[in-house]
C-alpha positions in Angstrom: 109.0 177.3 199.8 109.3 178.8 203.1 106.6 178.7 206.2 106.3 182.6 207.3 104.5 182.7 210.9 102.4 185.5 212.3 100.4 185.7 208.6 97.1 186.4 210.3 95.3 187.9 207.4 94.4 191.1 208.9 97.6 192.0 208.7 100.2 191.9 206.4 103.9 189.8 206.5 105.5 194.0 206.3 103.8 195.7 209.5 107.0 197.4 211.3 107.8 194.3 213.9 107.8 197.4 216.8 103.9 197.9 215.6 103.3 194.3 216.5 102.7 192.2 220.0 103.5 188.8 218.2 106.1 187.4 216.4 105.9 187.9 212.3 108.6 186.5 209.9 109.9 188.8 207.7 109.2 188.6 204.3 112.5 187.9 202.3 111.7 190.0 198.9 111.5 192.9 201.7 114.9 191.5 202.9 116.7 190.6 199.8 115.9 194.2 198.3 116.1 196.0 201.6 112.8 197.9 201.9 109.4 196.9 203.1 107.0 197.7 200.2 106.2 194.5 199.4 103.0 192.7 201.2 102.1 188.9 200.9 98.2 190.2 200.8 96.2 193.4 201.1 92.4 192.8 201.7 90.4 193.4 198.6 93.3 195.1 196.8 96.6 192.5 196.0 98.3 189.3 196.6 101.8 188.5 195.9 103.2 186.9 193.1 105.0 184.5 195.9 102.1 183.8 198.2 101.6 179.9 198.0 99.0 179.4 200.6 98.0 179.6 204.3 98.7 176.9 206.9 96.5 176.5 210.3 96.8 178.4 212.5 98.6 181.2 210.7 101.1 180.6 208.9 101.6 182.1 205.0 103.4 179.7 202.3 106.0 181.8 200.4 107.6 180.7 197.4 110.0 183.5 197.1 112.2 183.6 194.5 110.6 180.7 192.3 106.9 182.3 192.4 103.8 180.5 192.9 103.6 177.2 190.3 99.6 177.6 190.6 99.1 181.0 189.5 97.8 181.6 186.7 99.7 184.7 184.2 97.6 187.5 184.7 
């Protein structure tokens, strides 16, 4: 598991870092496959298979490669 800061649900873990004022971890599916279409969580639209939970203040869990062991198989 890794502790991704800067995961202040508004936003999300893939906003260009230059479109930021804060620092945000990058999210490393985005870096292993070298693009940044994948998001940890879009409001009302998607989650990511990875996404483990949030930590106070803002900081996402990611399990990235394993996956999430609490999600159910859609």
């Amino acid at each position: 598991m890794k502790k991704l800061v800067g995961a202040n649900m508004d936003i999300d873990l893939a906003t260009p870092i230059n479109q930021i004022s804060w620092h945000q971890s990058k999210c490393p599916w985005n870096t292993r496959e070298g693009n940044p279409q994948h998001h940890c969580a879009v409001k009302n639209v998607s989650i990511c298979p990875y996404f483990c939970g949030v930590e106070y203040p803002d900081t996402l869990i990611c399990c990235f490669p394993e996956g999430n062991p609490y999600r159910t198989p859609s």
